[in-house]
Each structure stands twice: as structure tokens, then as C-alpha cells.
KEMI-436158 format. One record per residue (C-alpha): x, y, z; residue number from 0. Coordinates in steps of 0.02 Angstrom, whole numbers, plus 50000, padded with zeros to 5 digits. Example, Ala and Ser with C-alpha at 12.3 -4.5 7.8 and 13.67 -1.06 7.14 Angstrom:
<recs>
+-------+-------+-------+------+
!     x !     y !     z ! tiba !
+-------+-------+-------+------+
! 50615 ! 49775 ! 50390 !    0 !
! 50684 ! 49947 ! 50357 !    1 !
+-------+-------+-------+------+
</recs>
This chain:
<recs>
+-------+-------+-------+------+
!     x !     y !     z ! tiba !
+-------+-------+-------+------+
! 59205 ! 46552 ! 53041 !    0 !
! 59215 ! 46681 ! 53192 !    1 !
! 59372 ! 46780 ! 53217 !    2 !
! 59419 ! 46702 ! 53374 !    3 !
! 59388 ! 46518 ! 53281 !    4 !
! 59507 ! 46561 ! 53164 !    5 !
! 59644 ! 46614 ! 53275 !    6 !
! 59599 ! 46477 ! 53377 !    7 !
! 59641 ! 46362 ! 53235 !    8 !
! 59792 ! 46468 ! 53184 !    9 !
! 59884 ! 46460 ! 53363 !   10 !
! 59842 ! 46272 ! 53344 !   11 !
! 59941 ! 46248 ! 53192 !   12 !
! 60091 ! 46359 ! 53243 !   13 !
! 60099 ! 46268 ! 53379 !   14 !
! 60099 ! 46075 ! 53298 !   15 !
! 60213 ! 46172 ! 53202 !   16 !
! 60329 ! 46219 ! 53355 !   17 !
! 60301 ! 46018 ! 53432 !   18 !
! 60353 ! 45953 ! 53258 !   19 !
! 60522 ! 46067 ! 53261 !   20 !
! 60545 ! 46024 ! 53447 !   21 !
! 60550 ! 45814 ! 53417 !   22 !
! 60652 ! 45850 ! 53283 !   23 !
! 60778 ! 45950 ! 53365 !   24 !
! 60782 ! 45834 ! 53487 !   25 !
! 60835 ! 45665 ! 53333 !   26 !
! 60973 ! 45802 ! 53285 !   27 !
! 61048 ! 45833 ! 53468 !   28 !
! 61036 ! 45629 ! 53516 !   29 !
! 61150 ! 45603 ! 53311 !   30 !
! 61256 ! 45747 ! 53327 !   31 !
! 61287 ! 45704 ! 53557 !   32 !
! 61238 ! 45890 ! 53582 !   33 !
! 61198 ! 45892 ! 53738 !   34 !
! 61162 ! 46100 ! 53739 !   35 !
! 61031 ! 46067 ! 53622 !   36 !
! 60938 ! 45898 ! 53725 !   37 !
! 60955 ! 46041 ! 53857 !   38 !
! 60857 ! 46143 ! 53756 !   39 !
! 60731 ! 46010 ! 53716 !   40 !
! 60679 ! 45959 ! 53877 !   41 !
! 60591 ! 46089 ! 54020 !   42 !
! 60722 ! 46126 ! 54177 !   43 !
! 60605 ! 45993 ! 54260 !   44 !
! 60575 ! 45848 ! 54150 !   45 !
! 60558 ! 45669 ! 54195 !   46 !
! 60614 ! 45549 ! 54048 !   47 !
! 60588 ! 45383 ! 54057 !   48 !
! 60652 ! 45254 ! 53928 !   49 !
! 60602 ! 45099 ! 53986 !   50 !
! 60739 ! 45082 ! 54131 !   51 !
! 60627 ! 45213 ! 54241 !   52 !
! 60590 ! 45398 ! 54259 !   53 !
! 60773 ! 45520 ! 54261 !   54 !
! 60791 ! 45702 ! 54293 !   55 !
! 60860 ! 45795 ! 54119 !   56 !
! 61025 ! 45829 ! 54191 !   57 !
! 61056 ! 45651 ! 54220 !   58 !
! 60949 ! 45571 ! 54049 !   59 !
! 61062 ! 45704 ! 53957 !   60 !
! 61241 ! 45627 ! 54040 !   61 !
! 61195 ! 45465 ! 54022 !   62 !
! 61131 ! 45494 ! 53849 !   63 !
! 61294 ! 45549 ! 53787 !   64 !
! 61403 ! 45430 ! 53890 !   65 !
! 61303 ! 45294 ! 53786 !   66 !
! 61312 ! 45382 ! 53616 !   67 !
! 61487 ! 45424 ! 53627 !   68 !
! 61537 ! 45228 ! 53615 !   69 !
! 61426 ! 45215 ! 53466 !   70 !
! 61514 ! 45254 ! 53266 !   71 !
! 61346 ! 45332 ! 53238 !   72 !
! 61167 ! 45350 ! 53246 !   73 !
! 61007 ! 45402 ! 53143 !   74 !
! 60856 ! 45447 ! 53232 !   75 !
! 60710 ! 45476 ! 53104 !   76 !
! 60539 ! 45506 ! 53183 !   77 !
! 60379 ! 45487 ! 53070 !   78 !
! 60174 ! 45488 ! 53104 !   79 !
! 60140 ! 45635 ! 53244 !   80 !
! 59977 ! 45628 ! 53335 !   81 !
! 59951 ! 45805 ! 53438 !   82 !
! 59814 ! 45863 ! 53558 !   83 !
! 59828 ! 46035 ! 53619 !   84 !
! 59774 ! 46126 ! 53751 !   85 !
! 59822 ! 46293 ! 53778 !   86 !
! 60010 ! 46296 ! 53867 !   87 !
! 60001 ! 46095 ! 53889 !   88 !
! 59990 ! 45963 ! 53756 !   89 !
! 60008 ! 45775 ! 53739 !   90 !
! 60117 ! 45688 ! 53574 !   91 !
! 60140 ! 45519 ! 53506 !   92 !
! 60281 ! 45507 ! 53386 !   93 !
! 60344 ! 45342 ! 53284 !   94 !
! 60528 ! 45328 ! 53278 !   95 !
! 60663 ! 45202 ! 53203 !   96 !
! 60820 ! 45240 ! 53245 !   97 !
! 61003 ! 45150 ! 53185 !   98 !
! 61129 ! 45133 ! 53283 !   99 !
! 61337 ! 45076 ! 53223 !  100 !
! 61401 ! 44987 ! 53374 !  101 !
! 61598 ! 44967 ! 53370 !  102 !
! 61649 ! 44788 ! 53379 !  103 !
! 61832 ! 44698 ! 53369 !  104 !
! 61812 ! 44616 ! 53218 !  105 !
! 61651 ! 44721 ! 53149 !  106 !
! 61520 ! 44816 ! 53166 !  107 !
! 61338 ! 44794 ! 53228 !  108 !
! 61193 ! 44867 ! 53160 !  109 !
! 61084 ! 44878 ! 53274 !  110 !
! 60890 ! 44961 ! 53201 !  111 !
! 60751 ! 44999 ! 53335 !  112 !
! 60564 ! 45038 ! 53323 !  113 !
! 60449 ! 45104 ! 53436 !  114 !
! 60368 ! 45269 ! 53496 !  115 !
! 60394 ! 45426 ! 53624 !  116 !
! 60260 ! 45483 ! 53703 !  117 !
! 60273 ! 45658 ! 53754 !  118 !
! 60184 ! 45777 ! 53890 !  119 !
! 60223 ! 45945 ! 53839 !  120 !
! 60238 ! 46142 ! 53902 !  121 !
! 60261 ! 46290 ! 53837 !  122 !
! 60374 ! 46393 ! 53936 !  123 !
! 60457 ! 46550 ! 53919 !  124 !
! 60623 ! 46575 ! 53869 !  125 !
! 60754 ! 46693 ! 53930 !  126 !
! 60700 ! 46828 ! 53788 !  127 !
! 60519 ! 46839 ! 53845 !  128 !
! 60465 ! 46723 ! 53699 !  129 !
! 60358 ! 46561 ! 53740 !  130 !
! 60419 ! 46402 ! 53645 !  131 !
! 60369 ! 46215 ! 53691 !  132 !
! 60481 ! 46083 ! 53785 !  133 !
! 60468 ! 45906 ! 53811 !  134 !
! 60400 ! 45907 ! 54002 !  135 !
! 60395 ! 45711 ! 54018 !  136 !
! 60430 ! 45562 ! 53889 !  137 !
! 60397 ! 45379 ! 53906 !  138 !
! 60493 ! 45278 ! 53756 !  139 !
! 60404 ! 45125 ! 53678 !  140 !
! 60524 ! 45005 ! 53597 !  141 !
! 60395 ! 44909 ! 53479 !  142 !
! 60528 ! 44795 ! 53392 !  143 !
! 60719 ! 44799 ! 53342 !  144 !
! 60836 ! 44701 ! 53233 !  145 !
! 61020 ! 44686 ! 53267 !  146 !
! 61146 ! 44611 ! 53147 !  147 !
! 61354 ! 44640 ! 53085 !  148 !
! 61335 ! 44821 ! 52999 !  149 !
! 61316 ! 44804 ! 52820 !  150 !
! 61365 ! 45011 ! 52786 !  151 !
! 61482 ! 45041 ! 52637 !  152 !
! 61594 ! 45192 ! 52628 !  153 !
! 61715 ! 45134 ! 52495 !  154 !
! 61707 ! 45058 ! 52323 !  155 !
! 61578 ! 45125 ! 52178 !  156 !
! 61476 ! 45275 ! 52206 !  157 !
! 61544 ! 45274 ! 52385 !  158 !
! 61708 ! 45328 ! 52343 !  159 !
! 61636 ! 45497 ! 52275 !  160 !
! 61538 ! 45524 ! 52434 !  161 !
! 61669 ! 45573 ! 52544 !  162 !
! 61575 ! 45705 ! 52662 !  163 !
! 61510 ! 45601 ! 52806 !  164 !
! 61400 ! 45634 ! 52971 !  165 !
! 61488 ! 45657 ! 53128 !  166 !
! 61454 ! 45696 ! 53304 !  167 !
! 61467 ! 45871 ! 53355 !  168 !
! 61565 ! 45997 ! 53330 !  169 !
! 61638 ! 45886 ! 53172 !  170 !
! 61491 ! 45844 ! 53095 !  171 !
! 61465 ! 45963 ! 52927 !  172 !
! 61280 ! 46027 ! 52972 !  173 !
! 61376 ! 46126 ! 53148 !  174 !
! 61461 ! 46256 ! 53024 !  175 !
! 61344 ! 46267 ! 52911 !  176 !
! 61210 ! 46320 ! 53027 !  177 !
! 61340 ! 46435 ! 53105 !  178 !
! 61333 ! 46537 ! 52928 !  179 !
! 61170 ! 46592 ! 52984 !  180 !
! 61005 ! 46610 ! 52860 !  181 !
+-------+-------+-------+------+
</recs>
């Protein structure tokens, strides 16, 4: 293998690398409503469109956290990433099921939804000079959901002894332990 083959392949993986962190910086903004890192996510200029049609970041972002707010709490997990790459611009297809605890008056819902983002990406440069990727446009798939009353224990048994619980932002335990730095 050449040289330049080899780099070729190395900038490739670093940057998978880079689109793998991005999607899943974006799950942990969405569960923890922090809406400085979504901003961080998306380029200045994205268009996001999930299923209702295509929003500028500012107002995805607002709208985004108005809606999570009113939710106990959500898990985004995203699984199988397919990547093509090309130079500064790449295209990603990401499989994601995500719970969501809606609030009710006598209980909870649980409400658990499949389906897929598919990203067109950019690397842009950040305000220190260095290039990372952002989500330049996403389209959201739902492929199926289930919705039912919430069936999540937090007392009783080994629940009792589990007493440090996600939380939105700045609560949540994860926000101060990042803050303790590496």
C-alpha cells in the first residue's frame, strides 16, 4: 500500500471516528435538553427535518427542548452506522430507538420509537482553527413505535439501592463529572 493510500484510509477512519462521536453527542444533548451542545451538533445552517418538514437549527433546537422539557425522561440509543465519505462532505444512516416517559395524571406512558436519521454532513472549522464535522441536514425515519402505561421501577428490591438517577441538564450526574475534566 502507497503512502498516500494509507493516509487516505487513515483520515477515513478518524473521520467515521469524528461522525460516530458527533451522532452521539447529539443522543446525549436531546436526554440531558442541552441545547448548547444540539448547537454544537448541527452546522450554523442546517435544515432538519423530522417528518413535520425541513426547520432552521435555531428553531429545531427551541422546539426540541420545549417538547423534551414536558417529558420525565428520555433515552436515545443509536446503533448500525453506514458512512460514505468524501473529503469535507459525507452522507450517514444511523438506526435509533429511543424511550420516551410521558407524564400522565394517573401514570405514566412509555412511549419506545424506531426508525433512522439520515444525515448530510460537513466538516467545518471551528472557532480554534480546528476542522470537526456537523450534522448539515437530517431527515428522521420513524420505522415503528410502541406506546403503553410506563412499566419503570425505582423503588422496591435492587431499586432501592440504585438511588443515582439521570436527569436533564445541569442536574443530571454525567454534567459534573465531565466538568472534572480527563
Amino acid at each position: 500500500m502507497s503512502d498516500n493510500a494509507a493516509t487516505e484510509t487513515t483520515q477515513t477512519l478518524a473521520d467515521r471516528i469524528a461522525i460516530e462521536d458527533l451522532l452521539a453527542r447529539y443522543c446525549r444533548g436531546i436526554d440531558r435538553c442541552d441545547a448548547e451542545e444540539l448547537e454544537q451538533v448541527f452546522a450554523d445552517d442546517a435544515r432538519i427535518d423530522y417528518g413535520d418538514g425541513p426547520k432552521p437549527r435555531g428553531e429545531t433546537i427551541a422546539g426540541l427542548m420545549e417538547g423534551l422539557r414536558a417529558m420525565r425522561l428520555t433515552q436515545h440509543n443509536i446503533g448500525n452506522t453506514i458512512c460514505r465519505i468524501a473529503g469535507v462532505r459525507a452522507k450517514a444512516e444511523t438506526y435509533c430507538v429511543a424511550l420516551h416517559i410521558l407524564p400522565g395524571v394517573d401514570e405514566d406512558t412509555e412511549l419506545v420509537v424506531g426508525g433512522r436519521y439520515l444525515d448530510t454532513l460537513v466538516k467545518v472549522e471551528n472557532t480554534l482553527g480546528a476542522h470537526e464535522w456537523r450534522i448539515a441536514e437530517r431527515l428522521y425515519i420513524m420505522d415503528w413505535n410502541r406506546q403503553g402505561p410506563a412499566t419503570m421501577q425505582t423503588s422496591g428490591g435492587l431499586f432501592e439501592t440504585l438511588a443515582r438517577r439521570g436527569k436533564r441538564q445541569p442536574d443530571d450526574p454525567s454534567c459534573d463529572w465531565w466538568a472534572e475534566g480527563v
